[in-house]
N, C-alpha and C positions, 0 to 999 in steps of 0.2 A: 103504015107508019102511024102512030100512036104521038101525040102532041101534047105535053100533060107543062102548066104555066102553074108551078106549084107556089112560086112567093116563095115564103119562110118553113113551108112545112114540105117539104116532100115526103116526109114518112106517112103524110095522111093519104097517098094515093100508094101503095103497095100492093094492094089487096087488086087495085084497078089493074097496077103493072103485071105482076105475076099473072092474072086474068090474061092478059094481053100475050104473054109468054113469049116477048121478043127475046132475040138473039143475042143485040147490042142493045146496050145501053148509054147513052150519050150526056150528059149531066152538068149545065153549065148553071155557073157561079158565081156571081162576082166575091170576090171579098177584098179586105185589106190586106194583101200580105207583103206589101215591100216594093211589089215588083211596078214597073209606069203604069198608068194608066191605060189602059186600050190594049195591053199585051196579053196574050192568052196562053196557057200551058197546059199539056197534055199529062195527065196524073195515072198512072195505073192506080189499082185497089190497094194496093201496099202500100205504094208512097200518100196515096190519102190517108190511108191509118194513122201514120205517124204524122200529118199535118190536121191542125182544129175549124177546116174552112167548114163547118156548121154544127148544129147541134146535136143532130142525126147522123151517123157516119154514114157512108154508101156501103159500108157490108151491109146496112137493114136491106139491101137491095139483091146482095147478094145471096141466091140459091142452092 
């Protein structure tokens, strides 16, 4: 398991993850999007697409 506490930038450890060449990848977020506080939601890679929860999308992640 691979532990990467990226802050604001996840796209600056890519190069680390691919390295790393796991299987899953797990990617938590907070942001503002509406929903309570303390709830958390499971996002495949499409529905992140069309949501702006960073600057970076998680396709940079995707190989």
């Amino acid at each position: 398991m691979l532990v990467i506490r990226a802050e604001d930038r996840p796209e600056n450890y890519t190069e680390q993850i691919r390295h790393f060449n796991p299987t899953h990848l797990l990617y938590i977020h907070a942001t503002l999007s509406g929903y309570v506080p303390g709830e958390t939601h499971l996002l495949t890679l499409e529905e992140h697409k069309t949501t702006n929860l960073h600057e970076s999308p998680l396709t940079t992640f995707d190989h």
